[in-house]
C-alpha positions in Angstrom: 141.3 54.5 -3.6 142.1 56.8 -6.3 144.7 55.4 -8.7 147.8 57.8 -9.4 148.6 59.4 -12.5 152.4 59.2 -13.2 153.8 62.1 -14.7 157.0 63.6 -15.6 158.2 66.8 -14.3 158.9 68.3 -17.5 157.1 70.9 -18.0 155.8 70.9 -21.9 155.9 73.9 -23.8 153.6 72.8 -26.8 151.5 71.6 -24.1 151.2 75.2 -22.2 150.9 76.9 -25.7 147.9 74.2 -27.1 146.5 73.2 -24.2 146.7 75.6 -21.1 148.4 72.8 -19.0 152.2 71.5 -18.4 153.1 68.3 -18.1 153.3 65.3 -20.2 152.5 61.6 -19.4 152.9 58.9 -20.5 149.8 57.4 -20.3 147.3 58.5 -17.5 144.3 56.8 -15.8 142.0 59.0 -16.9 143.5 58.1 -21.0 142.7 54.5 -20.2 139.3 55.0 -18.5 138.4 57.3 -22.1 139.7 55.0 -24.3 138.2 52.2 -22.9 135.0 53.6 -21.9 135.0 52.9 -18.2 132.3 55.7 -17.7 132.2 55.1 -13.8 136.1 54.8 -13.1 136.3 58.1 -15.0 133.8 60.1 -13.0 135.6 59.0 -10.2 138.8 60.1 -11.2 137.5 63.3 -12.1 135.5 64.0 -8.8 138.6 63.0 -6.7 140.6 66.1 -9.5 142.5 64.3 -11.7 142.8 66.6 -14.6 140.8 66.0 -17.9 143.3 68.0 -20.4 146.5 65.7 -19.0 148.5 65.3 -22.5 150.6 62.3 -23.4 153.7 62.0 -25.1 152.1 62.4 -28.3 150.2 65.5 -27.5 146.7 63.3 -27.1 144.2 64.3 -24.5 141.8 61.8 -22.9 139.3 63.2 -25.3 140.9 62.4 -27.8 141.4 59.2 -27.0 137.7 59.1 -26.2 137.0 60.3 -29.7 139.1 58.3 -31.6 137.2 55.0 -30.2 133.2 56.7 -30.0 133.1 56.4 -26.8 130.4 58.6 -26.5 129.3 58.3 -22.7 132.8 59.3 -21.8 133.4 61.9 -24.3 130.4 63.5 -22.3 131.9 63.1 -19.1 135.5 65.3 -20.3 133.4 68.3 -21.7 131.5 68.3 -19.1 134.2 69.1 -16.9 135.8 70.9 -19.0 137.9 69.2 -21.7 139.0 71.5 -24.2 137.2 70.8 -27.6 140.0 71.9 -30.0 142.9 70.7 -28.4 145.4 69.5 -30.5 147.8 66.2 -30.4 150.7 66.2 -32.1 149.9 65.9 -35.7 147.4 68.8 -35.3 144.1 66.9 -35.1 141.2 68.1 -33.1 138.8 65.5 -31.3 136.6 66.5 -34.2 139.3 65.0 -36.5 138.9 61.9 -34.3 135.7 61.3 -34.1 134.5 62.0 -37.7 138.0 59.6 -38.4 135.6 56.7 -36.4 132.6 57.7 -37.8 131.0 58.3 -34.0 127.5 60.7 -35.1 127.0 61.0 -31.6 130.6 61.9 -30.4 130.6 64.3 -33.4 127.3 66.2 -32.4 128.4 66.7 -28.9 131.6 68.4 -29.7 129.7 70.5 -31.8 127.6 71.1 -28.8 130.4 72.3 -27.3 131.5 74.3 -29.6 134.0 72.1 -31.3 135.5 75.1 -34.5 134.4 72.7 -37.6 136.9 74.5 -40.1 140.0 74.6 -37.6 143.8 75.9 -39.7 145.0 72.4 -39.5 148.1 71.6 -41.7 146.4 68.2 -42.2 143.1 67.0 -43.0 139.9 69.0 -41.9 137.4 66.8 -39.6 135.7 66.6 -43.1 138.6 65.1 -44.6 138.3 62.4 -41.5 134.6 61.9 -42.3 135.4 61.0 -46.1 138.4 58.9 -45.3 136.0 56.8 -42.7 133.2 57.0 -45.1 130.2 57.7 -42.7 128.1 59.5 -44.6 126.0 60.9 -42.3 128.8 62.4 -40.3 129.9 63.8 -43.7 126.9 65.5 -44.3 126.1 66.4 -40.3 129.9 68.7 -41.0 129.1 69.8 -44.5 125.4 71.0 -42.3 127.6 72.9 -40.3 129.6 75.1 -42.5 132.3 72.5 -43.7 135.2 73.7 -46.0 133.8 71.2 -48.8 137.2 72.4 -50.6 139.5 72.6 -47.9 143.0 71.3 -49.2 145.4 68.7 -47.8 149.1 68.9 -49.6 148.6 65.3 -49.4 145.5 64.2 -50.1 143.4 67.2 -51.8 139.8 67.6 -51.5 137.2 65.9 -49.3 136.1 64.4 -52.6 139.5 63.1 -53.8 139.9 61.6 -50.2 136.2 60.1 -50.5 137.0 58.8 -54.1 140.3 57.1 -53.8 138.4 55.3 -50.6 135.7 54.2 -53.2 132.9 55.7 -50.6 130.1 56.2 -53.1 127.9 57.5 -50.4 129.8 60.1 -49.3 131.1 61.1 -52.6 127.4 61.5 -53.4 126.7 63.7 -50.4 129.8 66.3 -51.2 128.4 66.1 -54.7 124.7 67.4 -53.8 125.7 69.8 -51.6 128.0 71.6 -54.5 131.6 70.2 -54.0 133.9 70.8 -57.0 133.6 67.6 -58.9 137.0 68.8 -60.9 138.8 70.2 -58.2 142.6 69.5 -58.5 145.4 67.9 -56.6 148.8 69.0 -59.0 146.7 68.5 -61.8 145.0 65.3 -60.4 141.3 65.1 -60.4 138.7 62.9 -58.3 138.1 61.4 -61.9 141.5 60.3 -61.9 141.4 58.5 -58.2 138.2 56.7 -59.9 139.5 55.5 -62.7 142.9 54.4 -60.7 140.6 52.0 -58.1 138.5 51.0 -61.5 135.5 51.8 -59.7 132.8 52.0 -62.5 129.9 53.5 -60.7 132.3 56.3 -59.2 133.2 56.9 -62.6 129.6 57.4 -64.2 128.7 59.4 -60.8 131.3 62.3 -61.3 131.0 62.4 -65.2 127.3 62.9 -64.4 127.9 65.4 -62.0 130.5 67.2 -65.1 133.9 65.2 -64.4 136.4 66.1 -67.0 137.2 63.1 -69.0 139.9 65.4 -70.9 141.6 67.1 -67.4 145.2 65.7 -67.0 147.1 65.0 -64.2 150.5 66.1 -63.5 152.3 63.3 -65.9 149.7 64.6 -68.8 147.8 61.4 -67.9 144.1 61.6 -68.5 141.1 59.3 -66.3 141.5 56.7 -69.0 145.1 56.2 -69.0 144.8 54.6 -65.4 142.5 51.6 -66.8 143.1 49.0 -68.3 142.5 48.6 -72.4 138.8 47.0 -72.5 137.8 46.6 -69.2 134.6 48.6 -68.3 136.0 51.5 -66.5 138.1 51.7 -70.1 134.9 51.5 -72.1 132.8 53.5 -70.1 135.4 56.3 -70.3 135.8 56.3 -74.2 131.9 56.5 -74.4 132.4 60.1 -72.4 135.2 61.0 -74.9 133.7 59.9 -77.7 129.8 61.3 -77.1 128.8 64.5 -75.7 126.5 64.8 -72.8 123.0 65.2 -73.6 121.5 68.7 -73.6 119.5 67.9 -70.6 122.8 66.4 -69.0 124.4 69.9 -70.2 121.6 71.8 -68.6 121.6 70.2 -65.6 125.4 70.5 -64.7 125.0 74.6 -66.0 122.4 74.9 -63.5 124.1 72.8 -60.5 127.9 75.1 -61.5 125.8 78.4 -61.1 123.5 77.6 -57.7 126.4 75.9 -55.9 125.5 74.7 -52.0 122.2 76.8 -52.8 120.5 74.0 -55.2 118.7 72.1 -53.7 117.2 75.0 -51.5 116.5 76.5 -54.8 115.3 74.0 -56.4 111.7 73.5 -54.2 110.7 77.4 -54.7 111.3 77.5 -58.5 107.3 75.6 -59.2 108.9 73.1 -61.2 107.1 69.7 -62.1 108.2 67.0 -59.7 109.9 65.1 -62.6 112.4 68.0 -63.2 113.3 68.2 -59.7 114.5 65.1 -59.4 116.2 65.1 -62.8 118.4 68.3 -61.3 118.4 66.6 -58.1 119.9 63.6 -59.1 117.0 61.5 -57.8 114.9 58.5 -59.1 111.8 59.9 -61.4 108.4 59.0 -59.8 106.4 57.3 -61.6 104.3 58.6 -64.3 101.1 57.7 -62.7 101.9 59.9 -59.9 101.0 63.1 -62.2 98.0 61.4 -63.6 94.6 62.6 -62.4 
C-alpha cells in the first residue's frame, strides 16, 4: 500500500516560480526514500504518481536530497522521471551544488547527463566552489572539463582557489592551477597566498609561489602572506626566501608562458616539438630521467 505524502495546502509561490509545482511538505516519502537510498520503495512511489519535484519547507527536492548523500541509484531514478536538474532549495543551490558538495563523481556525471547548467547565476557558491570546499579532485576537474567558471566569485568566499586553499586541498588547488586559474585572484585585497599562509600550510605555500603567488600582494588591512605566520616557523622562512630572492629565469619563463596560454597550456604545450624535459618543466611535472633521452 502506497504510503501518503502529507502536505500542506499552501500553495508556495517560490515553489511555482523555481520549480513548476505548488505545495510545500514537510518531509515527503519520496525525500526519505532519496535520502536514504531505498531504490525499490522509491520506484514504487513513483509508479503509484507521487510526484518527484515535491519541495520541502526549505525549498529541497528529493534530488537534492539524493545528491547531497551520492545516492546515485536513486538520483537516477528522479531524472528519469523527470526531476528537474536545476531546481533550486532555498539558499539557491542546484543538485549540482549538492553533489559536487559530497564529492559523488557518479551523481555529478549524471546530472550533467541531464543537462544539469554547470555555471548557474547563483548568489552563492558555483557547483565548483562545492567541489573545492569537498576537495574531490576529480569532481573538480570533471566541472572545470565542462566549462567551469574557474573565477566565478562568492561575496563570501572568493575564488574556487581561495575556497580550495583555506580547506588546505592540495589536490584540487593543483588541478584549478593547471588548468589556468588565477593564482592571484583577489577577495577585498585577500589572495589564495594569504589563506595559505593563515592555515601555515607549507607545501600550499611553495605550490602558488611556483605557480607566480605574490608574496608582496596585501590584503585589505595592508597585511602581506607573511604577516599571518608566525616569526621563524617554516611557512615564515619559506616566505622571506620569496621576498628576499627572485625567481629563477626559468621559474620567470615558465609563469610568462603559463599567464599568456591560460586554460590553452597544456593543449599547447604537446604541439609546440618541445624536448620531453621542457614539457614537464612548464607542466609542472616530475623530469624523466635522463636515460630516457639516451640512445
Amino acid at each position: 500500500m502506497m504510503e501518503f505524502e502529507i502536505t500542506r495546502t499552501r500553495p508556495s509561490l517560490f515553489g511555482d516560480i523555481a520549480h513548476g509545482l505548488g505545495f510545500w511538505t514537510d518531509r515527503s516519502a519520496v525525500h526519505e526514500a532519496a535520502a536514504q537510498g531505498r531504490a525499490v520503495q522509491l520506484q514504487k512511489l513513483i509508479e503509484n504518481g507521487a510526484s518527484v519535484n515535491i519541495v520541502a519547507v526549505d525549498s529541497i527536492t528529493p534530488l537534492h536530497e539524493a545528491c547531497i548523500q551520492g545516492q546515485t541509484q536513486c538520483v537516477k531514478l528522479l531524472l528519469d522521471a523527470g526531476a528537474h536538474v536545476d531546481a533550486r532549495n532555498i539558499d539557491g543551490s542546484t543538485p549540482l551544488c549538492d553533489a559536487c558538495a559530497a564529492g559523488s563523481l557518479e551523481c555529478v556525471k549524471l546530472l550533467l547527463e541531464h543537462g544539469a547548467t554547470v555555471n548557474p547565476p547563483l548568489f552563492t557558491f558555483s557547483p565548483l566552489h562545492e567541489a573545492c570546499m569537498g576537495g574531490n579532485s576529480k569532481c573538480v576537474q570533471l566541472m572545470i572539463d565542462e566549462g567551469a567558471f574557474m573565477e566565478a566569485h562568492d561575496c563570501h568566499f572568493g575564488t574556487p582557489l581561495h575556497v580550495a586553499c583555506a580547506r588546505q586541498h592540495l589536490d584540487c588547488v593543483k588541478v584549478l592551477l593547471n588548468a589556468g586559474a588565477n593564482v592571484n585572484a583577489a577577495k577585498l585585497h585577500e589572495t589564495a597566498l594569504h589563506h595559505a599562509a593563515k592555515v601555515k600550510n607549507l607545501e600550499l605555500i611553495e605550490l602558488l609561489v611556483e605557480f607566480g603567488g605574490n608574496v608582496f600582494a596585501r590584503d585589505n588591512l595592508g597585511k602581506k602572506p607573511i604577516q599571518y605566520t608566525r616569526a621563524s616557523s617554516a611557512p615564515a622562512i619559506c616566505l622571506e626566501f620569496y621576498e628576499s630572492t627572485p625567481l629563477s629565469l626559468q621559474q620567470l619563463c615558465r609563469i610568462a608562458f603559463r599567464n599568456a596560454l591560460g586554460k590553452r597550456a597544456l593543449g599547447v604545450l604537446t604541439q609546440l616539438g618541445l624536448p620531453n624535459r621542457i614539457i614537464c618543466f612548464l607542466s609542472y611535472l616530475p623530469a624523466p630521467p635522463l636515460e630516457l633521452f639516451q640512445s
